[in-house]
C-alpha positions in Angstrom: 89.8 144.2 36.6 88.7 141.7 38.7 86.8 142.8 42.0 87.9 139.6 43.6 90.2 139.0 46.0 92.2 135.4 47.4 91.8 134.8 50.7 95.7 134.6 52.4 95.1 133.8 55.9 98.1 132.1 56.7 99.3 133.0 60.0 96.3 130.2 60.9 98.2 127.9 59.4 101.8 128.4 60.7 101.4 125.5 63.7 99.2 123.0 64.0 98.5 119.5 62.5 97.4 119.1 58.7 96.5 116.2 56.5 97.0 116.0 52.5 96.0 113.7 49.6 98.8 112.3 47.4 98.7 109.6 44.8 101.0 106.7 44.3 101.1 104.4 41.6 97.6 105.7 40.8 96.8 105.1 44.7 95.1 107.9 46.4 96.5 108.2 49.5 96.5 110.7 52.9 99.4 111.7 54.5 99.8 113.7 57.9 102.1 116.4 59.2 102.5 118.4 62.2 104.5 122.2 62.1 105.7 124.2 65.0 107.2 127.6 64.3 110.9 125.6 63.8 109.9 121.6 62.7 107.7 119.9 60.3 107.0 116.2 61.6 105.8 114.2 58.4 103.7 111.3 58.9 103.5 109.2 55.8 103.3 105.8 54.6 104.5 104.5 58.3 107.3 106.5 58.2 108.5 109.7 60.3 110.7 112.6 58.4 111.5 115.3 60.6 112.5 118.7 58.7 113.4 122.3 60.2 111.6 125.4 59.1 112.9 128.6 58.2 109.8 131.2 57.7 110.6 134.2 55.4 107.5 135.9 56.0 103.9 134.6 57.0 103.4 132.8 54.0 106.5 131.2 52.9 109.4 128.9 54.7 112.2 127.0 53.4 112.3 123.7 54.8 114.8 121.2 54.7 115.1 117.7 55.5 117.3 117.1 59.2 118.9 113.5 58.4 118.8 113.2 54.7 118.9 110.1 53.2 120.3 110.7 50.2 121.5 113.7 47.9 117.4 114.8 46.9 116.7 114.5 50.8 119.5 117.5 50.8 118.2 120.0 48.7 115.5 123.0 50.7 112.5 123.2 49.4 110.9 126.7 49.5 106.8 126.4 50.4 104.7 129.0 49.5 100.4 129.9 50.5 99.3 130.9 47.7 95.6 130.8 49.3 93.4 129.7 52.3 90.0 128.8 53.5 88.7 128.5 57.1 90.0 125.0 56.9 92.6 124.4 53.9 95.6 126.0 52.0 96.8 126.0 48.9 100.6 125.7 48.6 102.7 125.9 45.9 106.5 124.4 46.5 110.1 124.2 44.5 113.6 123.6 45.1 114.8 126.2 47.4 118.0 126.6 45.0 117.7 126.7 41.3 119.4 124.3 39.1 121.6 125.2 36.3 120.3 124.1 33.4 116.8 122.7 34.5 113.7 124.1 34.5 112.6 125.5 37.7 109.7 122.9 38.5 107.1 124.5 40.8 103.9 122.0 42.3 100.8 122.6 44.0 98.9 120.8 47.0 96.0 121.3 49.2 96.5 120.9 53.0 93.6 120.9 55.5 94.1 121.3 59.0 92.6 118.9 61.4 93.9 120.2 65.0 
């Protein structure tokens, strides 16, 4: 057994305003997003999506998307901490709702918060 332990801080990173790396079309690029207990503002590519949050416990909300755009825009997406630092957390996210016959497809991220 292992005598280590993850850090899961994440009531320090319920609110507040947190950047991310992302990559498109092999372009490395930084996006920016601000939560409050009920909204996630995202800030990317000179755009502005605006989602409401849900939290299910300290670690995990499902978000979903206010004025979708489309059927994908519809779907929840459940975010999960899986870790933290004094600056950054690891989250791991999926569609909220399972579909039948696909493969539940989970991803990761880094976020770090700047304010």
């Amino acid at each position: 057994m292992s005598c280590y332990q993850v850090e899961r801080d994440c009531a320090a990173f319920k609110t507040g305003t947190f950047e991310f790396n992302y990559v498109v079309d092999g372009e490395e690029r930084t996006g920016r997003f601000v939560r409050t207990e009920t909204l996630n503002i995202d800030y990317f590519e000179g755009k502005v999506d605006s989602a409401s949050i849900r939290w299910i416990n300290d670690c995990e909300y499902i978000q979903k998307t206010i004025n979708p755009k489309s059927m994908s825009e519809e779907q929840a997406i459940h975010m999960k901490i899986i870790s933290t630092t004094d600056s950054t957390y690891t989250f791991e996210y999926m569609l909220a709702v399972k579909k039948d016959n696909e493969r539940r497809r989970v991803e990761k991220g880094v976020a770090k918060k700047i304010n």
